[in-house]
BAKOL-439012 format. One record per residue (C-alpha): residue number from 1; residue in three letters; x negated, y negated, z. Coordinates in steps of 0.1 Angstrom, whole numbers. Each point is the difference from the previous one (the first is absolute). Layout:
SITE   k   r     x     y     z
SITE NUM ALA     X     Y     Z
...
//
This chain:
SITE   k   r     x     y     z
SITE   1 UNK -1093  -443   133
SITE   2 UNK    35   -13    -7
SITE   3 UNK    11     4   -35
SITE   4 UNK   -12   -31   -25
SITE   5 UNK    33   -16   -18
SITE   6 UNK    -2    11   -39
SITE   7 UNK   -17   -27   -23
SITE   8 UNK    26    -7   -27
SITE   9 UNK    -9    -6   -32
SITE  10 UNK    19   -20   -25
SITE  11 UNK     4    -6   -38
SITE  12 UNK    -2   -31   -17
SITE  13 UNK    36     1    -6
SITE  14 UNK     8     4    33
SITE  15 UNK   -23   -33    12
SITE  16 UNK    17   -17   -27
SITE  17 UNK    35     5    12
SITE  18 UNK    12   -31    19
SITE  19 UNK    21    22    23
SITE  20 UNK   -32    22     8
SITE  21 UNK   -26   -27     2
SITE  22 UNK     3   -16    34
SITE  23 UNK     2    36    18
SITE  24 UNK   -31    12   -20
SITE  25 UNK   -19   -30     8
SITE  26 UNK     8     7    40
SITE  27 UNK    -7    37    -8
SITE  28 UNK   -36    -7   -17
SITE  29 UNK    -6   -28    33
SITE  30 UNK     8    27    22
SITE  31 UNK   -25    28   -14
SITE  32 UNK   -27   -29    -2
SITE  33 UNK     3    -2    40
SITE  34 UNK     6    37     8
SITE  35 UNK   -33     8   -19
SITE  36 UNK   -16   -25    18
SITE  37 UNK    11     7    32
SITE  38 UNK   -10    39   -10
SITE  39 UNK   -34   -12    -5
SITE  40 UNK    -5   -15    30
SITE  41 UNK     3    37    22
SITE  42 UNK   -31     7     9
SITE  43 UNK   -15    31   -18
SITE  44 UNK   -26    24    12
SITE  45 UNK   -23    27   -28
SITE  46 UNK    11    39    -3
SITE  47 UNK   -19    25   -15
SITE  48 UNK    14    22   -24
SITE  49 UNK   -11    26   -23
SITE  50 UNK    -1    -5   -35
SITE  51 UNK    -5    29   -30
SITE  52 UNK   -20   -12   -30
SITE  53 UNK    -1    20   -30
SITE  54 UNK   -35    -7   -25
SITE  55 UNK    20     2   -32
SITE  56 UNK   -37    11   -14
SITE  57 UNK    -7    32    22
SITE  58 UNK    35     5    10
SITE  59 UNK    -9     1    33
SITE  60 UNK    18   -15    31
SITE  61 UNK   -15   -12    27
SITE  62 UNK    20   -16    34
SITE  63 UNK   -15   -35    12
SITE  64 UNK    11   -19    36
SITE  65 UNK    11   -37    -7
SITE  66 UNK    14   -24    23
SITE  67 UNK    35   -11   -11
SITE  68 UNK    15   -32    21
SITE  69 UNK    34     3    13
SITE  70 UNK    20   -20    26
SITE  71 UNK    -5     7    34
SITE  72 UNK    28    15    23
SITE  73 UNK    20   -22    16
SITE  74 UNK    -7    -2    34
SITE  75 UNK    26     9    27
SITE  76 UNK    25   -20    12
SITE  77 UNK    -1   -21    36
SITE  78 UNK    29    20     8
SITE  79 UNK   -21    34    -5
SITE  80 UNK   -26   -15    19
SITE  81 UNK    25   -15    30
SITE  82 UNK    13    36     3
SITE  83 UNK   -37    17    -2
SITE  84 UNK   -13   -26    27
SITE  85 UNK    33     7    23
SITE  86 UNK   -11    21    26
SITE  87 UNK   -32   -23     7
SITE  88 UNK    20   -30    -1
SITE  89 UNK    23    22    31
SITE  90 UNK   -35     6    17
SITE  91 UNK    -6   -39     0
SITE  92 UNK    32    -7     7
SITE  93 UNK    -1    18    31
SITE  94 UNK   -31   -10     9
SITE  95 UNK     7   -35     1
SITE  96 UNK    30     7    23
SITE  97 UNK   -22    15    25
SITE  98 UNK   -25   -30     0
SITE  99 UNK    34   -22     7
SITE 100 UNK     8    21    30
SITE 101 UNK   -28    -5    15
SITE 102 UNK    -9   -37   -11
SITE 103 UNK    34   -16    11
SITE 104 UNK   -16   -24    29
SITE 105 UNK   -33    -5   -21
SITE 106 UNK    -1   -27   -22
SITE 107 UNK   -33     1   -13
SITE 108 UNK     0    38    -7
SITE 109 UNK    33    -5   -18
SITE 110 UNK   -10   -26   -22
SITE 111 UNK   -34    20    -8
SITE 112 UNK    23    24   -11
SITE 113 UNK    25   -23   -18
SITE 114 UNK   -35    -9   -19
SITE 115 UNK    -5    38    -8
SITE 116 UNK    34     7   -10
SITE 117 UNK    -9   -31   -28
SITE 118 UNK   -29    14    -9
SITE 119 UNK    15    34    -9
SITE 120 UNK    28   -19   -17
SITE 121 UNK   -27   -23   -23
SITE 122 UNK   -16    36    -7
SITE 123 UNK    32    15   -11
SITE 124 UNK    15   -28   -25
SITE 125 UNK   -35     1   -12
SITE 126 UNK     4    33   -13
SITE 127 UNK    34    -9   -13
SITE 128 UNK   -12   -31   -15
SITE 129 UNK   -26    22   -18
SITE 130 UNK    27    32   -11
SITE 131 UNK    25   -27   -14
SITE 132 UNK   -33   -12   -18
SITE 133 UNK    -5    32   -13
SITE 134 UNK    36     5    -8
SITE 135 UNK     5   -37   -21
SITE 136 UNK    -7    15   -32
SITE 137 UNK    22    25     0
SITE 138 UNK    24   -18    14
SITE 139 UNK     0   -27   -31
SITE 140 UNK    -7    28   -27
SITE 141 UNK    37    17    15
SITE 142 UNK    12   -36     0
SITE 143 UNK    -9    -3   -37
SITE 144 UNK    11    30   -10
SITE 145 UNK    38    -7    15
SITE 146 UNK    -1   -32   -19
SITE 147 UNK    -7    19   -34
SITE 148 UNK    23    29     6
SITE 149 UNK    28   -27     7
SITE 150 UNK   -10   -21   -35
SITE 151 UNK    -2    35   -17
SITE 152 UNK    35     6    13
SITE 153 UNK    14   -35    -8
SITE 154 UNK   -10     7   -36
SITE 155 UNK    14    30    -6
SITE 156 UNK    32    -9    13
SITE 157 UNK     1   -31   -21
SITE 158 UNK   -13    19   -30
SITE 159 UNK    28    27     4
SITE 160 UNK    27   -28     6
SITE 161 UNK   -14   -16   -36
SITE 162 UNK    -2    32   -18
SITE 163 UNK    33    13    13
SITE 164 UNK    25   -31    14
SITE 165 UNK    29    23     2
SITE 166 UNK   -17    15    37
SITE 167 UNK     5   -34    12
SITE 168 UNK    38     0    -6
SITE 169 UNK     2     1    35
SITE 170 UNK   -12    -2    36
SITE 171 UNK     1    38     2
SITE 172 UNK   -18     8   -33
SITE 173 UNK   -23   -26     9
SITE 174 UNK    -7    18    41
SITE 175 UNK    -1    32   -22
SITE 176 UNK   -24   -10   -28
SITE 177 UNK   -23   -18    23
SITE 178 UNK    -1    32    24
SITE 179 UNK    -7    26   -32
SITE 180 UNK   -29   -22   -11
SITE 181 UNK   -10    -7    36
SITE 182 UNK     1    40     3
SITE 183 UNK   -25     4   -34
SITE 184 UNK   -23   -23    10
SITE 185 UNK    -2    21    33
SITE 186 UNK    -9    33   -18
SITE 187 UNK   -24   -21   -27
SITE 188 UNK   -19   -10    29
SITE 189 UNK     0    29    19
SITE 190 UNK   -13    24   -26
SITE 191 UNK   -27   -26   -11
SITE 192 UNK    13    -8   -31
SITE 193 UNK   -17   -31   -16
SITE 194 UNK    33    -6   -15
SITE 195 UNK   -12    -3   -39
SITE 196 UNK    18   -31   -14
SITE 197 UNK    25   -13    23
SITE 198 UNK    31     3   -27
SITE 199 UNK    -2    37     4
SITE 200 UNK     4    -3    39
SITE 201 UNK    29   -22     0
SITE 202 UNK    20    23   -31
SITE 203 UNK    -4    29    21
SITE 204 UNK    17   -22    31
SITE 205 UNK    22   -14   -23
SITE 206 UNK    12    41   -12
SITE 207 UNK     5     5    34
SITE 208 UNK    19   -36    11
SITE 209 UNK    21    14   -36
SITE 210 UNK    11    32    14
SITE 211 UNK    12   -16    37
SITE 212 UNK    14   -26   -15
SITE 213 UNK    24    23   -22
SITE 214 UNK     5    17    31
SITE 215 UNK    11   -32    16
SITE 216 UNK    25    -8   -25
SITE 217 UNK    14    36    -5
SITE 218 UNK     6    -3    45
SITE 219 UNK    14   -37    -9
SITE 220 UNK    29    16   -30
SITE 221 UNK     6    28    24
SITE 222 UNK    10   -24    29
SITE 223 UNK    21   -21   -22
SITE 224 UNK    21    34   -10
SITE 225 UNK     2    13    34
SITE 226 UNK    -5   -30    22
SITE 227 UNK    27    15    31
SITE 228 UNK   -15    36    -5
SITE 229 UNK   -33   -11     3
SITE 230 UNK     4   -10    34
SITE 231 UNK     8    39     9
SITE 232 UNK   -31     9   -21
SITE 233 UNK   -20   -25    15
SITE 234 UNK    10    15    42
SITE 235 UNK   -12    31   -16
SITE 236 UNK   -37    -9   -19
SITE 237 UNK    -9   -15    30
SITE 238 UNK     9    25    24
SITE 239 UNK   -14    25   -23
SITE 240 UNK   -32   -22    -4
SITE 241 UNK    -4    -3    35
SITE 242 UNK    -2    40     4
SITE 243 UNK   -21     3   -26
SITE 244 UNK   -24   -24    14
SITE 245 UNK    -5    18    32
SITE 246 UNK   -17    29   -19
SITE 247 UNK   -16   -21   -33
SITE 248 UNK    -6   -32   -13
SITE 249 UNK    28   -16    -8
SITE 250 UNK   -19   -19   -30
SITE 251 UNK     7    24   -18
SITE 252 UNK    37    -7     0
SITE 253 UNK    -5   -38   -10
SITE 254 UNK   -15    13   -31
SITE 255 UNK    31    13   -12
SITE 256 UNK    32   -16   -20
SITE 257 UNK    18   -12    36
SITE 258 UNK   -30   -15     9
SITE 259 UNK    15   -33   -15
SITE 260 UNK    30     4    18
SITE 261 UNK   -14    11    33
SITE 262 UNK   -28   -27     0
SITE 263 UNK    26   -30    -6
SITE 264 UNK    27     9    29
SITE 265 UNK     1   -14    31
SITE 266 UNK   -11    29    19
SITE 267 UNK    10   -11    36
SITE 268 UNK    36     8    14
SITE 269 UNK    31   -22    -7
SITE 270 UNK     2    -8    40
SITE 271 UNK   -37   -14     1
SITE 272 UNK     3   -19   -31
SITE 273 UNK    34   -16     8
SITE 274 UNK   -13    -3    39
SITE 275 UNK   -28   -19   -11
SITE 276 UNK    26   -25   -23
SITE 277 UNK    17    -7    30
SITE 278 UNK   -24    -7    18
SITE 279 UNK   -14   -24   -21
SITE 280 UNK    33   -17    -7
SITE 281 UNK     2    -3    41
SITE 282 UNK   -34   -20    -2
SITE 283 UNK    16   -20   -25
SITE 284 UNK    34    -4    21
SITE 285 UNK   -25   -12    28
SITE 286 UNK   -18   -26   -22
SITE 287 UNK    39   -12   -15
SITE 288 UNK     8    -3    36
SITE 289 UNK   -32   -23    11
SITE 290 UNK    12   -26   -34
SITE 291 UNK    31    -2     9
SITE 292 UNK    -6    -7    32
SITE 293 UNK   -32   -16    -2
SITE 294 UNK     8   -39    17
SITE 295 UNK    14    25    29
SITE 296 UNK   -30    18     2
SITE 297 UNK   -27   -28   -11
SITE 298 UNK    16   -32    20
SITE 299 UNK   -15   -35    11
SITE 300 UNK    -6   -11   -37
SITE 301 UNK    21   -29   -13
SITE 302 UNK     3    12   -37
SITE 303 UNK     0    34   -12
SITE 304 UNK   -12     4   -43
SITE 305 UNK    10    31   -15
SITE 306 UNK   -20    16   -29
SITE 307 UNK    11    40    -2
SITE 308 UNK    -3    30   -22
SITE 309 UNK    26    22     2
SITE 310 UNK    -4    33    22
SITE 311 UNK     7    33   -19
SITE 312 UNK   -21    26   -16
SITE 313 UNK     3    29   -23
SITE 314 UNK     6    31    14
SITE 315 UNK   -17    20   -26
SITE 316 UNK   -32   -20     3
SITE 317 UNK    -3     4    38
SITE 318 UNK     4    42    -7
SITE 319 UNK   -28     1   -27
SITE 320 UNK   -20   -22    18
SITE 321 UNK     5    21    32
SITE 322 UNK    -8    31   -20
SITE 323 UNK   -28   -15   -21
SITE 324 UNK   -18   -11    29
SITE 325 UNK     5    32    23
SITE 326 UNK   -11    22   -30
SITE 327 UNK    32    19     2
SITE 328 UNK    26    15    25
SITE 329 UNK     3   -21    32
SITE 330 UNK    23    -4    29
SITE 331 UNK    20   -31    16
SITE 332 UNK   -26     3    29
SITE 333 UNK   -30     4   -28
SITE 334 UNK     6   -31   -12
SITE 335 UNK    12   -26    29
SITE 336 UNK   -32   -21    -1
SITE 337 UNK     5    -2   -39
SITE 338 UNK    30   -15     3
SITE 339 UNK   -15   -29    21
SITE 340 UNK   -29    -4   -23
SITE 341 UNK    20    -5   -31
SITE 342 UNK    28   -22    17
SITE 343 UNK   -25   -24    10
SITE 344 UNK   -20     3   -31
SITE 345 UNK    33    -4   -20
SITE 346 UNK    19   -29    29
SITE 347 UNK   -22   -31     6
SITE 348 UNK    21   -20    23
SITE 349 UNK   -17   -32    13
SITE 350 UNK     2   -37    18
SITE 351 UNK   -15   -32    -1
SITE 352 UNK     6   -23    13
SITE 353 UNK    -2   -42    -6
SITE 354 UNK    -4   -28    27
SITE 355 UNK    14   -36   -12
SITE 356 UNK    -2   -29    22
SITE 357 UNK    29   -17    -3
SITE 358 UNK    21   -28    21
SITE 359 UNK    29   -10    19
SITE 360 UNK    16   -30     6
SITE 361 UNK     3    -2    41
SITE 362 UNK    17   -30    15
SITE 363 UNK    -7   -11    37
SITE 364 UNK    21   -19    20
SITE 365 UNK   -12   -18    29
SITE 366 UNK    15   -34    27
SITE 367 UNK   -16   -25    14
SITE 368 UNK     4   -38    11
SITE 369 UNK     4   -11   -36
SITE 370 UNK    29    24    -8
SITE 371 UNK    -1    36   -17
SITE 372 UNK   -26     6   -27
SITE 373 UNK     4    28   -26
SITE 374 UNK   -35    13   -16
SITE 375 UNK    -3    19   -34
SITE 376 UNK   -31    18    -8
SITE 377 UNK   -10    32   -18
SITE 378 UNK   -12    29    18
SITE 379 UNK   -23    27   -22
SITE 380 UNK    10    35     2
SITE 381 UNK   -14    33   -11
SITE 382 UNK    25    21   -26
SITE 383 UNK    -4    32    -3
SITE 384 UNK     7    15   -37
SITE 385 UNK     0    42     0
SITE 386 UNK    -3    10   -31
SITE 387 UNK     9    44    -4
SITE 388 UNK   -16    21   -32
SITE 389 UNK     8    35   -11
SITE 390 UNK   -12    13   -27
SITE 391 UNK     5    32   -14
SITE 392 UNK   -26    20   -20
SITE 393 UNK    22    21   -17
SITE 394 UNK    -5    37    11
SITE 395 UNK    -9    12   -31
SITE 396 UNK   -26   -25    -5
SITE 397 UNK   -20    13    27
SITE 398 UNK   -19    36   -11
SITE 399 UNK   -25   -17   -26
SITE 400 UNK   -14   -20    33
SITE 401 UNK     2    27    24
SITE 402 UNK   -12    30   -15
SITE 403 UNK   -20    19   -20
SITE 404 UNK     6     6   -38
SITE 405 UNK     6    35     4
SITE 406 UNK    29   -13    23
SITE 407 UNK    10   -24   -23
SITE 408 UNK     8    25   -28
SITE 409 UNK    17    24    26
SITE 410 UNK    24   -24    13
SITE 411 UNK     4   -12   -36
SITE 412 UNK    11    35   -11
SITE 413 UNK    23     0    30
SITE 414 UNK    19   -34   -10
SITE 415 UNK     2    14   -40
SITE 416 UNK    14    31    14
SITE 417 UNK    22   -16    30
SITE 418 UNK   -16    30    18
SITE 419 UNK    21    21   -21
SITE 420 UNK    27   -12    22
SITE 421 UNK    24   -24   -13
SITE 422 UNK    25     6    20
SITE 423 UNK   -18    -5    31
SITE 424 UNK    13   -39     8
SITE 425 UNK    32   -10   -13
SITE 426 UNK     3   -32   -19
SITE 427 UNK   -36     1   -11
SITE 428 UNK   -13   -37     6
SITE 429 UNK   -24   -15   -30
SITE 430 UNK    30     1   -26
SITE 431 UNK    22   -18    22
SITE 432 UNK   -18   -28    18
SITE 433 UNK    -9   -21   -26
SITE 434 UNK   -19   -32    12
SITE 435 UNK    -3   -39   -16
SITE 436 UNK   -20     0   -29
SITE 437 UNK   -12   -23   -22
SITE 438 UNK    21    -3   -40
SITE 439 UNK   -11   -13   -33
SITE 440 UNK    19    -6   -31
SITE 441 UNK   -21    11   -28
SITE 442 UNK    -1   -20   -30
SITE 443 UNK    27    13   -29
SITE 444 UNK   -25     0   -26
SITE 445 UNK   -22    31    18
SITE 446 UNK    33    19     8
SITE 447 UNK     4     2   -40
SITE 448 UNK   -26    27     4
SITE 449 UNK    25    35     6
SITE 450 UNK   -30    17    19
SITE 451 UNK    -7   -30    20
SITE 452 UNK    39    -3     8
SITE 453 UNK     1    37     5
SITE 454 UNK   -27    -5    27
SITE 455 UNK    13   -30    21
SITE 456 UNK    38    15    -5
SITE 457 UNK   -13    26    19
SITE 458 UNK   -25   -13    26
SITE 459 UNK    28   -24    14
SITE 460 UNK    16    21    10
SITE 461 UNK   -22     9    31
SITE 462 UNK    -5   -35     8
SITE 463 UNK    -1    -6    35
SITE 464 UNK   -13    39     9
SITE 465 UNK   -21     3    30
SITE 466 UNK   -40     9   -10
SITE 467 UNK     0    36    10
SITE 468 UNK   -38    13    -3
SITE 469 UNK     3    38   -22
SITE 470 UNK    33   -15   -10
SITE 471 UNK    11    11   -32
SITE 472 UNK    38     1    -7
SITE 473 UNK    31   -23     5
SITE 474 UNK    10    25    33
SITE 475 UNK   -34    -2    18
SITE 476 UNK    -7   -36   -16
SITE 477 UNK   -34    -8   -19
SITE 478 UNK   -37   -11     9
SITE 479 UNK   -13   -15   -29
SITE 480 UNK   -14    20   -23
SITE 481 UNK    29    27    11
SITE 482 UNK    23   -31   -13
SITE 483 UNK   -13    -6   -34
SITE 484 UNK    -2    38    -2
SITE 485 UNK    40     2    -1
SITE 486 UNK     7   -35   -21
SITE 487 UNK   -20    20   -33
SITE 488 UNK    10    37     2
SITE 489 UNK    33    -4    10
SITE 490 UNK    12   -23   -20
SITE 491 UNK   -23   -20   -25
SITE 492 UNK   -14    24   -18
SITE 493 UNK   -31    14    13
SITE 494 UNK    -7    32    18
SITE 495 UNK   -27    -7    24
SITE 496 UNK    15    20    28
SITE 497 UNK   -15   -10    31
SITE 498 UNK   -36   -18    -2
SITE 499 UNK   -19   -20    25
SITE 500 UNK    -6   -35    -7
SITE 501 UNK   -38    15   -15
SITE 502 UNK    20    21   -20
SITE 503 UNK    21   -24   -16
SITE 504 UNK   -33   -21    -8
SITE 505 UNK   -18    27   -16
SITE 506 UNK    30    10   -24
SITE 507 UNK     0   -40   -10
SITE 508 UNK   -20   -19   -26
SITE 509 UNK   -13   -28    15
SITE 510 UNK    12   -38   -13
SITE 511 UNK   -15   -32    16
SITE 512 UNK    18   -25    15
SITE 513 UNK     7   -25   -27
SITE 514 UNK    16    30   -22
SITE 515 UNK    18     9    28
SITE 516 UNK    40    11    -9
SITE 517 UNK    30     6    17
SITE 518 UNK     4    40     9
SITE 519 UNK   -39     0     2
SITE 520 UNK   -17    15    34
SITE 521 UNK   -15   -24    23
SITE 522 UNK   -25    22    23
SITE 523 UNK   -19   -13    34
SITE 524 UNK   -30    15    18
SITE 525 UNK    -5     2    37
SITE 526 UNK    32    -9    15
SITE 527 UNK   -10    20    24
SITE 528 UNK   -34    22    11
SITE 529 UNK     0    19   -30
SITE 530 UNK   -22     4   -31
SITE 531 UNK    15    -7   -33
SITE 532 UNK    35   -10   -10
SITE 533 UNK    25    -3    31
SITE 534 UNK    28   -21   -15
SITE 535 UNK    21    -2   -34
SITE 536 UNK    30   -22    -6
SITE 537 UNK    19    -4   -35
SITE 538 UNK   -12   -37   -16
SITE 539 UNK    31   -21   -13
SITE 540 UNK   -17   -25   -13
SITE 541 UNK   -11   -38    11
SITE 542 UNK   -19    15    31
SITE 543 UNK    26    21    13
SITE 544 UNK     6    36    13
SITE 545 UNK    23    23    15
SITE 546 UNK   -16    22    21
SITE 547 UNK     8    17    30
SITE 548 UNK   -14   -21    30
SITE 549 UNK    22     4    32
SITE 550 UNK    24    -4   -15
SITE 551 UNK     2     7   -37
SITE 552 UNK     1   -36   -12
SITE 553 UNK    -9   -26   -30
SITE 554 UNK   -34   -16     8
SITE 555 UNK   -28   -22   -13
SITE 556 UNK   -35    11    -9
SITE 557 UNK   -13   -33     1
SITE 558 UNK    -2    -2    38
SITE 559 UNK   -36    -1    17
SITE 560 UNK     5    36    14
SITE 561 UNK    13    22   -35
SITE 562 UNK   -29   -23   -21
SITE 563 UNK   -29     8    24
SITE 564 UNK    15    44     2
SITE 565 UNK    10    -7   -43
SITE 566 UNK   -19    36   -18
SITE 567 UNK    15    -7   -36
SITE 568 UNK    29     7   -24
SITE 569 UNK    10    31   -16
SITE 570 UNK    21     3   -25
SITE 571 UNK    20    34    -3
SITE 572 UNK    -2    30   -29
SITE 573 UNK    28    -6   -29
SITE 574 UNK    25    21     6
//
């Protein structure tokens, strides 16, 4: 029997927390199914003994009673597929004979196709009847990864509420998740029933403590020594490699480089800059079919134009490339990549428009009455091309393609740049600033030094490409990465780095109509995830800046931001 997911119990503060609610409520729906999924295994009576003492004589006495358990599972249809092999050969081979000898016998052979049915009815009868057997079990397990994956989401969103300086970023964040994610593990596989689930998630939350100190200590010592690191790097990892040929090299990620190991680009300088050229050469390839398209593309009579501009960053194509192959690759490893995320990232298409138009044509012609001249028009089809490309933008691509576990790696990459900054020169985001949209706040709302503090600051990183993990002016900003920077660095607060959740749970919440400039605007399900997924700073009269792509002044009062709107927060006093 697989081990049952712990049944958390909670206080009656902890239902009464807003931040804590919605996960207990999924927590509590999860356990209703799992137990009723449990009761549905079929159960067969045991006997066992039982002693009874008579508290009058003393004397004790052993009884038989039937206890009911669950029944075993049964087997799986691979156990039985690999059990029923050599009579399945036998058949096998006996059929082939028949053939042989049936070839220029038409009757015989289809008396035999009609047996070979027959024994094929009889077998996915039986497995008809064993997946039968096996349904229950099959949607207990099912229930029971729902729970443990509710029980997870709520410690992690407990931990992040109890201590919101493991969020500060993507790497604490990978590392707090993975110490709770490691807790729960041992909870459930000792049996534990977990008591109240506060006590669960502070004994992740120790753990998420001591890595993330760890994480920070690796993150001053690469600041201090950022050239000899590289040297100390070479070695760890040749070291680590030894050592894992004769132990597990877990143990080493346990220690204080584990931060610095886990963050670093661990492939070799001529696979990652290989694989940058070779996706600059796709994009060379794609330049070279625009440019040239009416070569390329002719027989239309008008050619419309409506193009993104081709480039990428660098650094988002490496984490990707490394989030997605879990690790170390090669330029060969990752060839069909390449493809997949150029196409996902280059949409370039045609269509094309048919207008019937006409031409004047004048005909000539003689005859006995002199020349005549005729005008007439003459209706023509006109043929209007019109070319797309859009570009995704590279770094909006990992929250659609892969998993979350993914998502936080290749977010710890970008924070990091891989550990690598000097990798590509001229690093991109700061430097290719695109159109975006300006506002001119009212004078009277500037009179407020915080709020001017803020927008003095924001501004400046108008026009920044939306770089997801983003979380500086040198690897540009996502948006909760942006509004991150704008308070602790230079109006006043010391939030470090927080996701957009983060930044909502630290906030009191204000409704709309007491709404202020320097006030948090937060939206939900921006994209497939639960909770907060967007933040922007409100300036007032239904306006934000907020780092869209690019970072840019824009109104909440469109159909899309109303109908993804969560709320306002309004930050601590300093």
């Amino acid at each position: 029997m697989e081990k049952r997911a712990p049944r958390l119990k909670f206080t009656d503060k902890e239902r009464a927390d807003p931040v804590l609610k919605k996960p207990i409520h999924k927590v509590q729906k999860a356990a209703v199914k799992a137990d009723k999924a449990q009761a549905q295994i079929p159960k067969k009576n045991v006997k066992t003994k039982e002693r009874v003492t008579d508290s009058a004589t003393g004397k004790s006495t052993t009884r038989l009673k039937f206890e009911e358990i669950d029944k075993k599972k049964p087997s799986s249809k691979l156990t039985h597929t690999v059990r029923n092999v050599p009579g399945n050969a036998v058949l096998l081979r006996f059929h082939q004979e028949i053939r042989q000898s049936e070839s220029d016998n038409v009757g015989v052979e289809a008396a035999h196709k009609s047996e070979e049915t027959a024994e094929l009815s009889v077998r996915a009868g039986r497995n008809v009847y064993h997946s039968h057997k096996l349904k229950p079990f099959r949607e207990s397990a099912k229930a029971e990864s729902r729970l443990d994956r509710a029980n997870v989401s709520y410690l992690q969103k407990k931990a992040a509420r109890d201590n919101p300086q493991l969020s500060s970023n993507p790497l604490s964040r990978w590392q707090q998740k993975r110490a709770i994610k490691k807790q729960y593990a041992a909870m459930k596989r000792t049996g534990q029933t977990a008591g109240y689930a506060g006590k669960t998630a502070e004994n992740a939350a120790k753990t998420a403590k001591a890595a993330a100190r760890e994480s920070k200590r690796a993150a001053a010592f690469i600041g201090r020594h950022s050239k000899g690191f590289l040297i100390i790097g070479g070695v760890f990892v040749v070291l680590a490699l030894f050592l894992n040929s004769i132990s597990s090299f877990s143990v080493l990620l346990e220690g204080g480089l584990s931060g610095i190991t886990i963050s670093t680009y661990p492939s070799t300088d001529e696979a990652m800059l290989g694989a940058e050229t070779a996706y600059a050469a796709m994009e060379d390839d794609l330049q070279n079919e625009v440019d040239n398209y009416e070569t390329l593309h002719s027989g239309y009579d008008e050619y419309n134009y409506d193009l993104d501009e081709i480039w990428h960053d660098p650094y988002a194509l490496i984490s990707i490339l490394t989030a997605w192959h879990g690790g170390e690759w090669t330029l060969d490893e990752v060839q069909d990549t390449l493809s997949m995320l150029f196409e996902k990232q280059y949409q370039l298409t045609q269509t094309v428009e048919v207008e019937v138009r006409y031409r004047t044509e004048t005909d000539t012609w003689t005859d006995v009455d002199g020349e005549h001249t005729d005008t007439y028009e003459v209706p023509y089809n006109y043929y209007i091309c019109n070319v797309t490309l859009h570009n995704e933008n590279l770094s909006h691509l990992p929250v659609f393609i892969m998993s979350e576990d993914k998502v936080g790696m290749y977010a710890m990459y970008m924070s990091t740049l891989g550990n690598r900054p000097d990798l590509f020169e001229g690093y991109p985001n700061a430097s290719i600033l695109t159109e975006y949209t300006d506002y001119d706040i009212p004078d009277e709302y500037l009179s407020d030094e915080t709020f001017a503090a803020i927008i003095t600051e924001a501004e400046k990183y108008l026009g920044y490409p939306y770089v997801w993990g983003g979380s500086n002016p040198t690897t540009s900003f996502d948006c909760s990465g942006f509004v991150s920077w704008v308070l602790t660095n230079h109006s006043g607060w010391n939030v470090g780095r927080m996701g957009a959740q983060g930044l909502c749970d630290i906030c009191t919440p204000v409704s709309p109509s007491d709404a202020k400039p320097g006030d948090l605007v937060f939206f939900e399900h921006t994209y497939d995830t639960e909770g907060v997924s967007h933040v922007g700073i409100y300036v007032g009269d239904g306006m934000m800046i907020a780092a869209g792509d690019p970072i840019s002044y824009t109104s909440i009062e469109t159909s899309y931001w109303q109908s993804h709107l969560y709320g306002f927060g309004r930050l601590p006093v300093n």
